[in-house]
C-alpha positions in Angstrom: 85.4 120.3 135.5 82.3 118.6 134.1 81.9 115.1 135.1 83.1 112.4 131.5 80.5 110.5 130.4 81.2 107.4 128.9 80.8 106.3 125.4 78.5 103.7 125.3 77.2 101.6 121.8 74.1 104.0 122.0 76.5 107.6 122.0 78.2 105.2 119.7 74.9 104.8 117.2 73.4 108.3 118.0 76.3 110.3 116.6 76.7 108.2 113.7 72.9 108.7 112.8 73.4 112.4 113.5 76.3 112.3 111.1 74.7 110.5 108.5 77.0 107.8 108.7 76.3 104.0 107.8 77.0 101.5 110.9 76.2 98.3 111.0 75.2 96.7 114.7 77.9 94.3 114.6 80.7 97.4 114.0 79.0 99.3 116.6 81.1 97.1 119.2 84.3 97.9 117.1 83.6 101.5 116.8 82.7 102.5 120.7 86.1 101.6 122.1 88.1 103.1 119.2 85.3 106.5 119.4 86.1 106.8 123.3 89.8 106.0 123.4 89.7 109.1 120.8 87.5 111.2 122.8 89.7 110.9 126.1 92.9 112.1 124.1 90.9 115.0 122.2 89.7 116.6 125.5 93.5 115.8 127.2 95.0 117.5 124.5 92.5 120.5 124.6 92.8 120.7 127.8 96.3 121.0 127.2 96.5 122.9 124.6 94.4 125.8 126.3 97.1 125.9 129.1 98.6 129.9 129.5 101.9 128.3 128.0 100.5 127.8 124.3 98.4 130.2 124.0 100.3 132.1 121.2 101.1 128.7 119.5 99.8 128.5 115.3 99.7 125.3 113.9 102.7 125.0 111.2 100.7 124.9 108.1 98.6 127.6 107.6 95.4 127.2 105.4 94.7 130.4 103.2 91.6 131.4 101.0 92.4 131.7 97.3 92.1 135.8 96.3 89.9 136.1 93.1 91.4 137.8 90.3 90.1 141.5 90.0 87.8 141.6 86.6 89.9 141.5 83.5 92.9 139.8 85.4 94.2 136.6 84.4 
């Protein structure tokens, strides 16, 4: 298993630049704490999520693509 790295204010202010996301340097200190606490449960779960037990698990709502009417259908 690859070695964490730790979110730091910089991973902190180099994914919000790549996202294009406004963050000031005094919520950058705010922001790292709540961006790793998030990252630790995301991998846990997809770690645990990928286990043999749930691999034929769907997620409860299903998202669909709307069918466009044929030409001349309402």
């Amino acid at each position: 298993m690859p070695q964490r790295k730790e979110v730091t204010p910089a991973l902190t202010r180099a994914l919000a630049d790549y996202a294009e996301l406004p963050l000031g340097a005094d919520r950058e200190a705010i922001v790292t704490p709540i961006l790793e606490a998030w990252v630790l449960d995301a991998n846990e779960l997809s770690r645990k999520m990928s286990a043999e037990q749930y691999m034929t698990l769907v997620p409860a709502t299903v998202f669909t693509h709307p069918v466009e009417p044929e030409e001349g259908q309402p």
